[in-house]
N, C-alpha and C positions, 0 to 999 in steps of 0.2 A: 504494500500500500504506500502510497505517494504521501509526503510529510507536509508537503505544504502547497500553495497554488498563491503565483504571484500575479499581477494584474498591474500593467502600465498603467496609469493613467493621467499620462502626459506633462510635460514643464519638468521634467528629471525625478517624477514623482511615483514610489509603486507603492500598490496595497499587497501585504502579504498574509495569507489566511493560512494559521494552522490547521490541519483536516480535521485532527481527532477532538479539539474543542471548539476550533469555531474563533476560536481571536485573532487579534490582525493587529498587525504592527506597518504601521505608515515608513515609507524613506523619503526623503528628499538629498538631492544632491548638496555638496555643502556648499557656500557661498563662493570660498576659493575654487571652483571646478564648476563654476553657472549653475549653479543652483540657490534658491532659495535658504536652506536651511534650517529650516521649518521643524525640522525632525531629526530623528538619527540617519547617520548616511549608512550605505553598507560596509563602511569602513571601521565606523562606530560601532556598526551590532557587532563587527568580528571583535574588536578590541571588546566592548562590554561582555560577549559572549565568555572569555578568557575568565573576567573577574567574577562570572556568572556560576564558569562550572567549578571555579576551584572554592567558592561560597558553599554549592550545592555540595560539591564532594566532602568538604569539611562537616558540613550537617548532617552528611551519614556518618563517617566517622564519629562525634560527637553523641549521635543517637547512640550508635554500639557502645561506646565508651562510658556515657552518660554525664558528659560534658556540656555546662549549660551557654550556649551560643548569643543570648539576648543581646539584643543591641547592635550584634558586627555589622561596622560596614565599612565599603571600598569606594577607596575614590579610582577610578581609571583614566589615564592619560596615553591618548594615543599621539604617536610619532610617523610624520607623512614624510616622504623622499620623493626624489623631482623623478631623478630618472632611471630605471622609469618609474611613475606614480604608483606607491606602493604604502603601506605601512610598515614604518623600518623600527620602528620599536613599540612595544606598551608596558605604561608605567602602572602597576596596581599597589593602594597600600590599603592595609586592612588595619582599621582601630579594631580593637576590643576593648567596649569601656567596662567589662570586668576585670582589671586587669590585675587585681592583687590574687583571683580566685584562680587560677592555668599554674598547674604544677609545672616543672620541666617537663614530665611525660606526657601529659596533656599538648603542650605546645611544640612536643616534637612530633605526637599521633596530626597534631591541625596542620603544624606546616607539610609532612609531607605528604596528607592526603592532597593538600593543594595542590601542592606541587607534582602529584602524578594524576592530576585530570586529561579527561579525554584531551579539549580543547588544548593542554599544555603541549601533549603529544602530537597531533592533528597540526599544530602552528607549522610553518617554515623554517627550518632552522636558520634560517638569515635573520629573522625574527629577533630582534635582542629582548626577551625580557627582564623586566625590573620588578620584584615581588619583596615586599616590605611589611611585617607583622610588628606593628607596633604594640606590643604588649604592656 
């Protein structure tokens, strides 16, 4: 079965429908590249995708563990290159505002779930990542 169905609809603009629930995520192209900017580019969802799965991967980890997660969150910075027009880095840092509460072993099961998500693997290895656990 097909994962998504995407839909022009014009000005640099698409709708993207996931099949199995039905939501949709807008793109516009970004400002620098004629576009609007309106939205996330497809450059953005790759980079957000990045700080998405190593979130989701930590929250399984965490559920096995029983590591309480509340509150994480990432800031993600994406890095564009001219030629050719690429994404040549992304920068993710993750707070934990419980931060007195992550033993060492705790913050070594989070970071390297992070760090062995699909998307980590799936990236290009031309990809420079930056991943930052401010604990």
């Amino acid at each position: 079965m097909a994962t998504s169905k995407i839909i022009y609809n014009g000005s640099l603009r698409t709708t993207s429908t996931h099949l199995q629930s039905g939501k949709e995520i807008i793109t516009d192209a970004p400002v620098d590249n004629n576009g609007k900017g309106e939205a996330f580019s497809p450059t953005d969802l790759l980079a957000t995708s990045f700080g998405n799965c190593m979130m989701t991967i930590m929250g399984i980890a965490a559920n096995t563990h029983g590591i309480d997660l509340s509150g994480l969150t990432a800031e993600v910075t994406k890095v564009m290159a001219a030629e050719p027009r690429r994404v040549s880095e992304i920068h993710v840092n993750f707070d934990f505002p419980l931060k007195d509460q992550y033993t060492d072993k705790d913050k070594k099961i989070l970071e390297h779930a992070a760090l062995t998500c699909p998307v980590h693997y799936s990236l290009h290895p031309d990809i420079k990542r930056e991943v930052k656990f401010n604990w």
